[in-house]
C-alpha positions in Angstrom: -19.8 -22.1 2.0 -20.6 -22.6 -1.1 -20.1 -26.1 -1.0 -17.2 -26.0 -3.9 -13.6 -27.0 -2.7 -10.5 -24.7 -4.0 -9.9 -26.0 -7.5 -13.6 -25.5 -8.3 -13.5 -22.3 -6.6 -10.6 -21.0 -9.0 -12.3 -22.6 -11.9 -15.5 -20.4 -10.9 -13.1 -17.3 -10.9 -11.8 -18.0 -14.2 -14.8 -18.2 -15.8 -16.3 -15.1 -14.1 -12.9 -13.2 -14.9 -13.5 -14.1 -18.7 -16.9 -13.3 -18.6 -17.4 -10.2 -16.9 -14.0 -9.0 -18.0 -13.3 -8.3 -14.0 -10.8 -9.4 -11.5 -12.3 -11.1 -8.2 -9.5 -12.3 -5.8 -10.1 -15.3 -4.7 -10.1 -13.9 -0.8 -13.2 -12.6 -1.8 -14.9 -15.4 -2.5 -14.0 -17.8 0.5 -16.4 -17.1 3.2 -19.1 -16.8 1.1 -22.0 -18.3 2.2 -24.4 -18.2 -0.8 -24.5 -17.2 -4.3 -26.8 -13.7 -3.4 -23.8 -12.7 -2.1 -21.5 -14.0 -4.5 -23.4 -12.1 -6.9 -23.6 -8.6 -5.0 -19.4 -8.5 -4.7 -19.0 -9.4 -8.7 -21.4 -6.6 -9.0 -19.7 -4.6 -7.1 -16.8 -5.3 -9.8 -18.6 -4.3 -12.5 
């Protein structure tokens, strides 16, 4: 994991969401061992 618990984890989300202009449900993200990965599946989004 990513060593964030659930509130951070939608705060993350948020800010990607406004950032990037993109949608990444939060199923996505849990599981997600490490931020390489975390960053392949937003840009996947993009």
């Amino acid at each position: 994991k990513l060593g964030i618990d659930s509130l951070q984890t939608l705060e993350m989300l948020s800010r990607l969401e406004n950032h990037f202009g993109i949608e990444l449900p939060d199923y996505e993200v849990q599981g997600v061992s490490d931020f390489k990965t975390l960053a392949e599946r937003i840009q996947s989004r993009l």
